[in-house]
NULUM-931391 format. One record per residue (C-alpha): residue number from 0; z, x, y. Coordinates in steps of 0.1 Angstrom, whole numbers. Example, Ala and Ser with C-alpha at 12.3 -4.5 7.8 and 13.67 -1.06 7.14 Angstrom:
<marvexs>
[0 [78 123 -45]];
[1 [71 137 -11]];
</marvexs>
This chain:
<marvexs>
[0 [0 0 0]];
[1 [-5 9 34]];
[2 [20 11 65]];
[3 [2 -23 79]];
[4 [12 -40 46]];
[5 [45 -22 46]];
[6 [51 -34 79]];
[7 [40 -72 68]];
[8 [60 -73 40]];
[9 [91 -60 60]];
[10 [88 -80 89]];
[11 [83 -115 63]];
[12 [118 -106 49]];
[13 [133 -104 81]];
[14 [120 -133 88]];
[15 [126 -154 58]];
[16 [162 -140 50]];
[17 [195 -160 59]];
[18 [210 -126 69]];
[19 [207 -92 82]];
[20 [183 -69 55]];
[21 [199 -36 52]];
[22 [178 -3 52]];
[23 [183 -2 14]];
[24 [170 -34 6]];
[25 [135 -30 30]];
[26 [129 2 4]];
[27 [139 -16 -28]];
[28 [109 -44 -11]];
[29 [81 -19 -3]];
[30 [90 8 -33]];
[31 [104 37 -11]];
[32 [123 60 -14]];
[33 [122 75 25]];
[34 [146 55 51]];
[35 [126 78 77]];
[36 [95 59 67]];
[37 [117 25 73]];
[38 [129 35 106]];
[39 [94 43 119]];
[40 [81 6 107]];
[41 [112 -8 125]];
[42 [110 7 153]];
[43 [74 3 156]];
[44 [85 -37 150]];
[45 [107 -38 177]];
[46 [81 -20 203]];
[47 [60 -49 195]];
[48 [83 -71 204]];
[49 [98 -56 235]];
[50 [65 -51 242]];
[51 [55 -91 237]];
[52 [83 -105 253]];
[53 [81 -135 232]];
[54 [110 -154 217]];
[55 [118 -130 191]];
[56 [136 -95 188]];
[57 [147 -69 167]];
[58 [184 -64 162]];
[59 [207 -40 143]];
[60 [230 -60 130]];
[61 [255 -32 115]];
[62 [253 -1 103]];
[63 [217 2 87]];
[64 [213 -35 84]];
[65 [184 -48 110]];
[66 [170 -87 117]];
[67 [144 -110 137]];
[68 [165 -132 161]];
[69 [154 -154 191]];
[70 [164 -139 225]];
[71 [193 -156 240]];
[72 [172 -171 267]];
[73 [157 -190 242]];
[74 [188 -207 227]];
[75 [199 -235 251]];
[76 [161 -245 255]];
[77 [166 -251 213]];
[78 [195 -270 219]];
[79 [181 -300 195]];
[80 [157 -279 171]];
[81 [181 -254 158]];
[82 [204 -262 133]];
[83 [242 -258 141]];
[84 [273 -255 127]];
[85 [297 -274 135]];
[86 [334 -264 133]];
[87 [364 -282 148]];
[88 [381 -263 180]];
[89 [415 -258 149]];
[90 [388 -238 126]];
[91 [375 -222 153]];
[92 [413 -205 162]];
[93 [412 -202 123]];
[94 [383 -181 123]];
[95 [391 -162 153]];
[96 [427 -155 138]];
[97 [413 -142 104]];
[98 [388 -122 123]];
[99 [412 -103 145]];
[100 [439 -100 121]];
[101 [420 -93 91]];
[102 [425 -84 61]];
[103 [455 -116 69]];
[104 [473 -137 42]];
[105 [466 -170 38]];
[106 [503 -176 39]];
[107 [508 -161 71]];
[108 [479 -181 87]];
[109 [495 -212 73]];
[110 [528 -197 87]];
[111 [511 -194 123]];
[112 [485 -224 123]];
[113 [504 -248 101]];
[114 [491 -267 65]];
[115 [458 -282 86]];
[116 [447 -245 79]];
[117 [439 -246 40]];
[118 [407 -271 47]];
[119 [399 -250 74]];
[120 [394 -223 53]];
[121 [375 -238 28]];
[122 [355 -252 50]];
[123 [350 -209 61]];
[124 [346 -201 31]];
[125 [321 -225 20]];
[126 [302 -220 53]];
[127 [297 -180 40]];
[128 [322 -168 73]];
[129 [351 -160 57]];
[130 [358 -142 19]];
[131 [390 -150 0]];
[132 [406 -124 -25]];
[133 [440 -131 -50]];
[134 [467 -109 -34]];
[135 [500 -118 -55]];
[136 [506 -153 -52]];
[137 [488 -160 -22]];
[138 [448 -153 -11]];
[139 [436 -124 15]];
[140 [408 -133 40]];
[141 [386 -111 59]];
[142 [353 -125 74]];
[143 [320 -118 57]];
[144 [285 -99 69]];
[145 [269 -135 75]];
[146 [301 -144 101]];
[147 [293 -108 116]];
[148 [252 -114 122]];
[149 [264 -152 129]];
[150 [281 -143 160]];
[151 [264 -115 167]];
[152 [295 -86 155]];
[153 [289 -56 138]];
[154 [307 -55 106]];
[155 [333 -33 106]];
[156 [369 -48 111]];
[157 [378 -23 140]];
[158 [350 -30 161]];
[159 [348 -68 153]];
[160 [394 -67 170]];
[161 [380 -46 198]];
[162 [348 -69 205]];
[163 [372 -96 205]];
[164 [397 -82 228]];
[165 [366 -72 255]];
[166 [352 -105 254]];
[167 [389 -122 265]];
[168 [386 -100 293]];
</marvexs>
């Protein structure tokens, strides 16, 4: 295969997936083994868009993991198009909690948000935000890579506490 077919395939699975690719997983698709070869096709990808100024763009997402997103601007015109999620303001508090305070016990969130907290965090969990591990007799959370590209976060705990801590600012 060529680099234009390379580059096709690439930027149809960044299109098509429900999450962030990581570098890994764009060599697996073309049969690479070179994540200098990636890079250049990303790049060259977001160029094309910069260079378009259409509605979508590029993003790095995390360390090594990349997707196609609509520019912001783009959002509140989408307001009825776009699918949303829809969490209460409590599992919003719940998310932001488990985010900043992760990896937390669900005991101690109960503790601090009261028994309204278990649905909440199924309702997380089966929304792909949060992840749930045994830990004794009670369940860790952390939130997932989907929360992370959700809400546009890298995915790394530290940096996720200190992006919410600017953004109260």
């Amino acid at each position: 295969m060529g680099i234009k077919q390379d580059r096709a395939i690439i930027e149809a699975a960044l299109y098509a997936a429900d999450r962030p690719l990581t570098l890994a997983e764009m060599k697996k698709l073309i049969g690479t083994s070179s994540e200098t070869y990636i890079r250049k096709i990303i790049e060259d990808l977001k160029k094309d868009y910069n260079k378009r100024g259409g509605p979508l763009c590029m993003a790095e997402t995390g360390k090594d993991t990349y997707t196609l997103r609509l520019n912001e601007e783009y959002i509140p015109k989408l307001e009825g198009v776009i699918p949303k999620i829809r969490l209460t303001r409590g599992a919003i508090k719940t998310l932001a909690m488990i985010a900043y305070n992760q990896n937390i016990s669900q005991a101690k969130l109960a503790e601090c948000r009261g028994n309204r907290v278990y649905d909440q965090i199924r309702q997380l969990i089966s929304l792909g935000f949060v992840e749930s591990r045994p830990y004794g007799r009670t369940r860790m959370l952390r939130t997932t890579k989907k929360f992370a590209s959700y809400f546009g976060f890298e995915d790394d705990m530290d940096k996720i506490r200190e992006e919410i801590q600017n953004r109260l600012r």
